[in-house]
C-alpha positions in Angstrom: -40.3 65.8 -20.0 -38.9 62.1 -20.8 -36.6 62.7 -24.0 -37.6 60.0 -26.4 -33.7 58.9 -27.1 -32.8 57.6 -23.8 -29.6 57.5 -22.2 -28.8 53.8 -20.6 -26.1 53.0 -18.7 -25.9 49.3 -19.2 -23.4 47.4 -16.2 -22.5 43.8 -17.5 -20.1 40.8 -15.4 -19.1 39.8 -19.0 -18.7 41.5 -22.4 -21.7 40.8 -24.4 -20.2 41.0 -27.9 -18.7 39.4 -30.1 -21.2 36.6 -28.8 -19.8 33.5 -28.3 -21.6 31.7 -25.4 -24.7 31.2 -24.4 -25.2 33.9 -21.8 -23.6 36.5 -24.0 -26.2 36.1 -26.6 -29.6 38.0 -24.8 -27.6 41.1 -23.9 -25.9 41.5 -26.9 -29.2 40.7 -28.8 -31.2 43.2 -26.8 -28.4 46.0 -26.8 -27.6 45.9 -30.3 -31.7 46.3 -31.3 -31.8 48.9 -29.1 -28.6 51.0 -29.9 -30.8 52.0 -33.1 -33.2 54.4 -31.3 -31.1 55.0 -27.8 -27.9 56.1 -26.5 -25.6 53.2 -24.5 -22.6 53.4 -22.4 -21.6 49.9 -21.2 -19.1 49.3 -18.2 -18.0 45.4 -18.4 -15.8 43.3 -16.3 -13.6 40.9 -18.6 -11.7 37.8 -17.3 -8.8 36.2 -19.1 -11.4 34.2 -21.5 -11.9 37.3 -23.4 -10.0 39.6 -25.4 -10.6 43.1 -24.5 -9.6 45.3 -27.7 -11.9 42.5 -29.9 -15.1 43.0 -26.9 -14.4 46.7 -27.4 -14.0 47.1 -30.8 -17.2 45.1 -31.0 -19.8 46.6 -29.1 -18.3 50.3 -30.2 -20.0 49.9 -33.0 -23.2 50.3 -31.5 -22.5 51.8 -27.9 -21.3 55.2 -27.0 -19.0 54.7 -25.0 -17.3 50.6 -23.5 -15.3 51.0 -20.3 -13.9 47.2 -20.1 -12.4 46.7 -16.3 -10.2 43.6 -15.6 -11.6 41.1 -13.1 -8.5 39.8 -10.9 -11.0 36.8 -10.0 -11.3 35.8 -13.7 -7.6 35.4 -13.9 -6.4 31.4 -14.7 -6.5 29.7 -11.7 -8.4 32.3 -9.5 -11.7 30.7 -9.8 -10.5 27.9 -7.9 -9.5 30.2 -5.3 -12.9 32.2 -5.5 -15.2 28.7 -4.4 -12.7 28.5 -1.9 -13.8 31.6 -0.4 -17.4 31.4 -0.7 -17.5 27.9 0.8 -16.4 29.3 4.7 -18.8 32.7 3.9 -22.3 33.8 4.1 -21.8 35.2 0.8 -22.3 33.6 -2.7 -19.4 32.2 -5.1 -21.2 35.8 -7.6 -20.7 38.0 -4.6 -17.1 37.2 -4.3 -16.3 37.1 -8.1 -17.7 40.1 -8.7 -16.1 42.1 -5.8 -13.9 44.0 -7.9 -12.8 47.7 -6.2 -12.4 49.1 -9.6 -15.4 48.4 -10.9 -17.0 49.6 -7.5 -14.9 52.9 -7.9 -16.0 53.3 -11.5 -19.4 52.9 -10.7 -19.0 55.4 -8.1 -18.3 57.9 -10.7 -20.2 57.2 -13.6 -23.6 56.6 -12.0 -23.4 59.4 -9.8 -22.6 62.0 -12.9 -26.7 62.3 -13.0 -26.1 61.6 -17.0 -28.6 58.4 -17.3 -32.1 58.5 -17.9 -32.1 54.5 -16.9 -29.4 52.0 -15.3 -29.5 48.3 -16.7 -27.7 45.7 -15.1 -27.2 42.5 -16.7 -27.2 39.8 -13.6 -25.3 38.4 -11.2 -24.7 42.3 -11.7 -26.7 43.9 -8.3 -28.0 46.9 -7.1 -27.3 45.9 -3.7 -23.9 44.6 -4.4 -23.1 47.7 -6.0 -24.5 50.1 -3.7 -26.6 51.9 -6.4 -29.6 51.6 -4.5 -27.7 53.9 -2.1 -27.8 56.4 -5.1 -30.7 58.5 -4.1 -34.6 59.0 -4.8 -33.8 61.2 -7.6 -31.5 58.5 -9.3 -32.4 56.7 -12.5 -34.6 53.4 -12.4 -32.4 50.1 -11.8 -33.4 47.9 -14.4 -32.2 44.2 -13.7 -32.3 42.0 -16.8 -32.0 38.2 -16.4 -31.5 34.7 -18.4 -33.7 32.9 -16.0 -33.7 31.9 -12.0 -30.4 31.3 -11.5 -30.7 29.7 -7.9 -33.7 27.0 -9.1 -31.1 26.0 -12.1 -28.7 25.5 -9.7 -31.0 23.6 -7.8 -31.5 21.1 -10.6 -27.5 20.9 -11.0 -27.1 19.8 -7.3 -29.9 17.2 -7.7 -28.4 15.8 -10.7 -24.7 16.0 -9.4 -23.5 12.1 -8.3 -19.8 12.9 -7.1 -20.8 13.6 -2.9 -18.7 16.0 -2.4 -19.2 18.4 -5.5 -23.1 17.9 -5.0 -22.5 19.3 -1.5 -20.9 21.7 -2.5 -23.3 23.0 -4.8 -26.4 22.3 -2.4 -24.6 25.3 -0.5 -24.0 27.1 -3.1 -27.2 27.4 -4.7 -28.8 28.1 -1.4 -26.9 31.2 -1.2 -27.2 32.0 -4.5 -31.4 32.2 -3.9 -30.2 34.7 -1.1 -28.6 36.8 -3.4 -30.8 36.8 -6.1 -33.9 37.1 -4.0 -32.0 40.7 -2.5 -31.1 41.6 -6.1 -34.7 41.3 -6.9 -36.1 43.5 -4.1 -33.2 46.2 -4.6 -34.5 46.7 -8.8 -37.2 48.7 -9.8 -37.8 46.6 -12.2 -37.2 43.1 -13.3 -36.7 41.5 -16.9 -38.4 37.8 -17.4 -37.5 35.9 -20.4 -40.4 34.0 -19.9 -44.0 33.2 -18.3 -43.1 30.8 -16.3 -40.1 32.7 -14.4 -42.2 35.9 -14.3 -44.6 33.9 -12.0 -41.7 32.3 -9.9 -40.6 35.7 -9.5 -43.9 37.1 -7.9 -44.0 34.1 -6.1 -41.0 35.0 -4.3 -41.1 38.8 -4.1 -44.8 39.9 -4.5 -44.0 43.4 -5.3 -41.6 42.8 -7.6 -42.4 44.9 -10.7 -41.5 42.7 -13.6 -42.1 42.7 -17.6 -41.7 39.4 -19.9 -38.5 40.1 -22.3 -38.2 36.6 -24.4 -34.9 35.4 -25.7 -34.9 35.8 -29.4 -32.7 35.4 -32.3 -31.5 37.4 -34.8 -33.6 36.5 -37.5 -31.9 38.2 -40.4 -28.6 36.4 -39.6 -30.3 33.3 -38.8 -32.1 32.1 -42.2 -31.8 29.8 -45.2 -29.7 31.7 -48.4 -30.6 30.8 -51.8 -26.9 29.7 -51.5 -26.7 27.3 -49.2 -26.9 23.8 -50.8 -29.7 21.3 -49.6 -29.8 20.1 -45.9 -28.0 16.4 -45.5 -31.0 14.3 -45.0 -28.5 12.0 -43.0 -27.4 14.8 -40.4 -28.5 15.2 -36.9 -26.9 18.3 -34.7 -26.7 20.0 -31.4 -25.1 22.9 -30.3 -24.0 24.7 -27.3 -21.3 25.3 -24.8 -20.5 21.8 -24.0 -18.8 22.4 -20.2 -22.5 23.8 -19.2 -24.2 21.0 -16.9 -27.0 21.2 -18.2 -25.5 20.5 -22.3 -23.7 18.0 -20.7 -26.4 15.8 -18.9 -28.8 16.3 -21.9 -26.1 15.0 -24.5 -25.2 12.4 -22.5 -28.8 11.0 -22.2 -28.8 11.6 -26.1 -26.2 9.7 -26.4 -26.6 6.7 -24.4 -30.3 6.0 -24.6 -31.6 7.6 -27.9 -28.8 7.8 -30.5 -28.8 3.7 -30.1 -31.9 3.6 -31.3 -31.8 5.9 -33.8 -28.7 4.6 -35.4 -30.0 1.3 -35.4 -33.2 2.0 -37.9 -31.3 4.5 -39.7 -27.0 3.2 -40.0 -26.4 6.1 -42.7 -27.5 8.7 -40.2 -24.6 10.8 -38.6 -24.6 13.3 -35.3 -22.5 16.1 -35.3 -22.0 18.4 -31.8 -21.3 22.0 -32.4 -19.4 23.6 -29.2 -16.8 24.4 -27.0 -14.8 23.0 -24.2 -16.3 19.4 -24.4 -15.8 17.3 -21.2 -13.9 13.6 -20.9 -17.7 11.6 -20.9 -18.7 13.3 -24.0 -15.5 12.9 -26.1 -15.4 9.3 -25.2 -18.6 8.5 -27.0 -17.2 10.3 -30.1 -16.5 7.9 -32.7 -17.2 6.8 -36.9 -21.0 8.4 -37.0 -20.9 10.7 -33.5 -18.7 14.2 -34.6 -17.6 16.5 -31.8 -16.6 19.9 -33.7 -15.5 22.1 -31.2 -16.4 26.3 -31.3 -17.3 27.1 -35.2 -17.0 31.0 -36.4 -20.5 30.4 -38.5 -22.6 28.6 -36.7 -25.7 29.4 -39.5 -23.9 28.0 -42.1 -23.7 24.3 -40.0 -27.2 24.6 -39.1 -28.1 25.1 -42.7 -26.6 22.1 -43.6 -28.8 19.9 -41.1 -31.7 17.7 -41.4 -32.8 17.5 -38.1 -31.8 19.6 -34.7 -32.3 17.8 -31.2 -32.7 19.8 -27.6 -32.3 16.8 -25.0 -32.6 18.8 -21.9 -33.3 17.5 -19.0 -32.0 21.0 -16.6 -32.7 24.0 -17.0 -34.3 28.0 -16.6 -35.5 30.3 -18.6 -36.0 29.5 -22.7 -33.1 27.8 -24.7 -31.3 30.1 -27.3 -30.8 27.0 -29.3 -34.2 26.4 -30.0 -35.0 29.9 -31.2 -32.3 30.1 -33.6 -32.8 26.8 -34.8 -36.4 27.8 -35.2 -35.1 30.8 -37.2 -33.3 29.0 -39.5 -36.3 26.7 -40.2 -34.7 23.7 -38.8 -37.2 21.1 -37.6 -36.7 20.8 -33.9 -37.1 17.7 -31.6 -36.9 19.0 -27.9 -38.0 17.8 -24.6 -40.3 19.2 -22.4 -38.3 21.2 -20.5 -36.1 22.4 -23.3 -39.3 24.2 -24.9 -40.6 25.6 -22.1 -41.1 29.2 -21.8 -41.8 29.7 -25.6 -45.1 29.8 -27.4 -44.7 26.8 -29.6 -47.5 24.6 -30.5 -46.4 21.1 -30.5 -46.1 19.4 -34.2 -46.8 22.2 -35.5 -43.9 24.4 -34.5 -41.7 21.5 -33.0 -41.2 18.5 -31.8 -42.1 17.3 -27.9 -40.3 14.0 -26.6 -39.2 13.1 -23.0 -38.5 9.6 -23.2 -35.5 7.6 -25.4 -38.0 6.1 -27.3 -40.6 8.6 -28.5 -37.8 10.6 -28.9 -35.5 8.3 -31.3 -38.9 7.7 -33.3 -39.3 11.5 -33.6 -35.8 12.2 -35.0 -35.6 8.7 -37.4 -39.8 10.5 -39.1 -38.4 13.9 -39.7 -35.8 12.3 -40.9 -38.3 9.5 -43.5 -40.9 12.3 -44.1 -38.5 15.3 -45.7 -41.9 16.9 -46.2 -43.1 17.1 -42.6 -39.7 18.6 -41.6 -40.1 21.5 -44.2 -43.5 21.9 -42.8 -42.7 22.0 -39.3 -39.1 24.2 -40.2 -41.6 26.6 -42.1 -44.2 27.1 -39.1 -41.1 27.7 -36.5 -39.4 30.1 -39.2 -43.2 32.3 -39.3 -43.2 32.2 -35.6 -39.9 34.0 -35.2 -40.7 36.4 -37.2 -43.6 37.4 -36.2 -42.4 36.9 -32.1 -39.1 36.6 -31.3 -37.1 39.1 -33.2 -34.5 40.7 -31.1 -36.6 43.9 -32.3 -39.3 43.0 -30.9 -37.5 41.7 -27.8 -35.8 45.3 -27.6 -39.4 47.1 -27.9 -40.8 45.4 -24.4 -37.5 46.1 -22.7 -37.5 49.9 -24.3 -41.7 50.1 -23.1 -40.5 48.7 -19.8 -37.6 51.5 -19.6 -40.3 54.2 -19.9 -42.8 53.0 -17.7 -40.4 53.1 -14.9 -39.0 56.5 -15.6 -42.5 57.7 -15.4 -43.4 56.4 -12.0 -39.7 57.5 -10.9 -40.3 60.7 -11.9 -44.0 61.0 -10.3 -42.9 60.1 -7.4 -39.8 62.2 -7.4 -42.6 65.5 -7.9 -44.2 63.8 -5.3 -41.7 64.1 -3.2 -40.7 67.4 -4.1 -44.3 68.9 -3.5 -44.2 66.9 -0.1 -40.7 68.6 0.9 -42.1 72.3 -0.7 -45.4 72.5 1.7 -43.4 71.0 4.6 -40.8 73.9 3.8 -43.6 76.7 3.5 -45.6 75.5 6.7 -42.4 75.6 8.4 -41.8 79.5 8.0 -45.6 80.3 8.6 -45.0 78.9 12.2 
């Protein structure tokens, strides 16, 4: 008999709350939602970025029980020391930074107890790299969630990198990574997709791969206009994100030097303001008067609420962009590219904005910007969408649907099994 409160060990290189960058965001969405209806105890590396008693204090108030284990390789000036490592091995720059005995030993114990209904791993966290598929056919389901294909993103990274040396480095290094992930993949019973499109690279790579699509979301309550907040600046412009991620940086940099130009010269009162951490040299330089680098901000909803317009200008990427979706939830009209779109169910000018090149896109950005009533419009449509699809609720549902579907073919085949190993046992001692 399944219990319909589950228990769910969930394994995690990173502590997912408070959330503060971009890759914390989907598990701590996802967890939270389903804390209400099931039973989690999290084990979490932590590097020297994080502060253990805040992460723990944090996530205690939904989980059972946090176990927070130091990672040596996270330490200040070990990562250095990590790439080093991984450059003269067969084994990925993940592989080594996750190698972490006590987290091996701790696994060891806790997994083995037999006190999980389902194991969830948040990658580069892997079965194989963790020896849980060693664990037994009558061992919970491994359930690896992910934020996209890593190894393709890196891919794109590589490509775009112009210093010869780093993009070497990372032609290797993404090469590996596909090896890694590819393993992690065959080693799960199942696989989380955040969207379509990697669901179908998936099964493209590992046919048998048993997958579901869990979307990145937002948390839709957090993430709305108050009948506080004062009017939007009909001058203001903003992007967000961690700016030291390759990606944020090439896509603000093409904002910058080909479409704000454009934009600040039919509108000279308009102002862009850039919400994030750890900015890089090229993007501080181009600060100035009417371009506003903020840094990290504690409420992030209150600055979008103050926005006229939100811009995605990615050019790299995998999976779905977190910053569109809570944009989206807080009814900001959005002006994205392609690529920085893809993998959610928007339909163009209704929902958002599409634009690839420095044109189109300056012209999209400087309408919303003369037409206050197509923005609402559009803000509106992208606010009902969220609601209706991409609730962390929601998201937590599929993933929770998912969970039981593999415990019920686990558990068939573990009867299975046993009935195989009963009439083998009985024919044994009538001969």
């Amino acid at each position: 008999m399944i219990p319909e409160r589950l228990r769910v060990l969930v394994i995690s290189p990173r502590p997912f709350s408070p959330p503060r960058i971009g890759g914390q965001v989907r598990p701590h969405g996802l967890m939270r939602a389903l804390a209400q209806r099931h039973d989690l105890t999290v084990i979490s590396l932590f590097d020297d970025v994080y502060d253990p008693d805040e992460c723990r204090a944090a996530m205690a108030e939904y989980c059972d029980d946090v176990i927070l284990i130091p990672n040596p390789n996270g330490r200040k000036g070990a990562r250095r020391r990590v790439q080093l490592r991984s450059v003269f091995s067969n084994r990925s720059f993940d592989q080594h930074w996750l190698s972490v005995p006590e987290l091996q030993k701790t696994l060891d114990r806790v997994v083995l107890s037999g006190l999980f209904d389902v194991v969830h791993l948040e990658f580069p966290i892997s079965p194989c790299l963790l020896r849980l598929h060693a664990a037994g056919p009558l061992s919970p389901p491994i359930v690896l969630n992910t934020a996209g294909i890593e190894n393709d993103l890196g891919r794109q990274i590589a490509a775009n990198d112009r210093n010869p040396a780093r993009r070497l480095y990372r032609e290797i290094a993404w090469r590996k990574l596909r090896r890694y992930e590819r393993a992690a993949f065959r080693a799960s019973d199942g696989i989380c997709a955040c969207s379509r499109a990697d669901q179908r690279r998936m099964l493209a790579d590992i046919p048998a791969a048993r997958t579901a699509l869990v979307p990145n979301a937002a948390d839709v309550d957090h993430f709305r206009r108050l009948p506080s907040d004062q009017p939007p600046d009909s001058h203001a412009v903003v992007f967000f994100g961690l700016l030291s991620f390759p990606p944020n940086i090439d896509g603000l940099l093409f904002f910058l030097r080909d479409v704000w130009p454009r934009i600040a010269a039919q509108r000279p009162d308009t102002h862009f303001k850039i919400i994030g951490r750890d900015p890089p040299p090229a993007i501080l330089k181009l600060a100035g008067a009417r371009v506003e680098i903020t840094g990290f901000v504690d409420d992030l909803r209150e600055e979008l609420s103050r926005a006229a317009v939100l811009v995605a200008p990615l050019r790299l990427g995998a999976g779905t962009r977190l910053k569109i979706l809570e944009g989206m939830a807080m009814g900001l009209p959005i002006v994205s590219t392609t690529l920085g779109a893809e993998g959610i169910d928007v339909t163009p000018n209704r929902d958002i904005v599409i634009a690839d090149d420095p044109t189109t896109f300056a012209a999209s950005v400087v309408r919303l910007l003369d037409e206050p009533a197509l923005a609402t419009s559009l803000g509106c449509s992208a606010r009902q969408l969220m609601v209706e699809r991409y609730s962390w609720r929601a998201a937590a549902k599929q993933l929770e649907d998912f969970y039981f579907e593999l415990i019920r073919t686990r558990r068939g085949r573990n009867a299975e099994a046993l009935e195989r190993s009963g009439s083998e046992s009985r024919s044994h001692l009538v001969t």
